[in-house]
C-alpha positions as CSV (number, residue, x, y, z in Angstrom):
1,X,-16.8,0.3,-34.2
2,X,-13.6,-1.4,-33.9
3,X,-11.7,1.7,-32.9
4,X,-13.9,2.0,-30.0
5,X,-13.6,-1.6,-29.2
6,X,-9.6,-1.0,-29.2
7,X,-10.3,2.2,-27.3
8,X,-12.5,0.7,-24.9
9,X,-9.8,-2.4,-24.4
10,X,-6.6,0.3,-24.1
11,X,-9.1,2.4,-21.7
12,X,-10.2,-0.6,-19.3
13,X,-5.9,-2.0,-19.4
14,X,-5.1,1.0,-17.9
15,X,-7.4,1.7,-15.5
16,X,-6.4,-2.1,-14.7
17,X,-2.6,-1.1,-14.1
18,X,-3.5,2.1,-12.1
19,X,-5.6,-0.4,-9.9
20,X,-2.4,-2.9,-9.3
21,X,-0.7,0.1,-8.8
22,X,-3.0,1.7,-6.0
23,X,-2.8,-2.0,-4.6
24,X,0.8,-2.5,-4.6
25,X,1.1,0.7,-2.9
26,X,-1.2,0.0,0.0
27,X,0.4,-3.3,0.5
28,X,3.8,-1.3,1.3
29,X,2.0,1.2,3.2
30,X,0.3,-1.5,5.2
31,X,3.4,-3.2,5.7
32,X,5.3,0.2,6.8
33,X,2.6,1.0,9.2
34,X,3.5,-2.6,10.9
35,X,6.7,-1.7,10.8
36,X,6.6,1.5,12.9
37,X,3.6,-0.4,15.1
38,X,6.4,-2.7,16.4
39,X,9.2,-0.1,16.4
40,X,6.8,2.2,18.7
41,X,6.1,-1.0,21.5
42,X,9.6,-1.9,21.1
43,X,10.4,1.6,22.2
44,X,7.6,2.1,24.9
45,X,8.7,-1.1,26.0
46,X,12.5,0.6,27.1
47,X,10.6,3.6,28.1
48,X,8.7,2.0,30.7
49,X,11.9,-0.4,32.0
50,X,13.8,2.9,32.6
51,X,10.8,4.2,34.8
52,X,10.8,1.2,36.8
Protein backbone atom coordinates (compact mmCIF):
# COMPACT_ATOMS: atom_id res chain seq x y z
CA UNK A 1 0.00 0.00 0.00
CA UNK A 2 2.70 2.37 0.47
CA UNK A 3 4.00 2.07 -3.01
CA UNK A 4 0.70 3.25 -4.21
CA UNK A 5 0.59 5.89 -1.66
CA UNK A 6 4.21 7.10 -3.21
CA UNK A 7 2.68 6.45 -6.59
CA UNK A 8 -0.33 8.27 -6.02
CA UNK A 9 1.87 11.33 -4.38
CA UNK A 10 4.61 11.29 -7.58
CA UNK A 11 1.30 10.96 -9.89
CA UNK A 12 -0.73 13.97 -8.28
CA UNK A 13 3.09 16.23 -8.15
CA UNK A 14 3.18 16.05 -11.61
CA UNK A 15 0.01 16.54 -12.78
CA UNK A 16 0.52 19.69 -10.29
CA UNK A 17 3.72 20.94 -12.40
CA UNK A 18 1.99 20.28 -15.84
CA UNK A 19 -0.87 22.57 -14.38
CA UNK A 20 1.76 25.57 -13.35
CA UNK A 21 2.97 24.94 -16.51
CA UNK A 22 -0.34 25.21 -18.66
CA UNK A 23 -0.72 28.42 -16.30
CA UNK A 24 2.47 30.03 -16.85
CA UNK A 25 2.00 29.61 -20.40
CA UNK A 26 -1.37 31.28 -20.67
CA UNK A 27 -0.12 34.11 -18.67
CA UNK A 28 2.55 34.81 -21.51
CA UNK A 29 0.06 34.19 -24.14
CA UNK A 30 -2.32 36.60 -22.46
CA UNK A 31 0.24 39.02 -22.02
CA UNK A 32 1.40 38.61 -25.84
CA UNK A 33 -2.05 38.96 -27.05
CA UNK A 34 -2.02 42.56 -25.14
CA UNK A 35 0.91 43.24 -26.66
CA UNK A 36 -0.18 42.92 -30.37
CA UNK A 37 -3.87 44.49 -29.14
CA UNK A 38 -1.91 47.79 -28.54
CA UNK A 39 0.59 47.40 -31.44
CA UNK A 40 -2.55 46.92 -33.89
CA UNK A 41 -4.46 50.46 -32.46
CA UNK A 42 -1.10 52.00 -32.41
CA UNK A 43 -0.90 51.20 -36.04
CA UNK A 44 -4.65 51.84 -37.04
CA UNK A 45 -4.13 54.89 -35.29
CA UNK A 46 -1.23 56.12 -38.17
CA UNK A 47 -3.42 54.50 -40.73
CA UNK A 48 -6.23 56.63 -40.25
CA UNK A 49 -3.98 60.13 -39.62
CA UNK A 50 -2.57 59.38 -43.18
CA UNK A 51 -6.18 59.19 -44.57
CA UNK A 52 -7.07 62.37 -43.04
Amino acid sequence: MSDQKNSDRAAYALVQVLFDKLEERDRRIAALEAENAELIRKLAERLFKKED
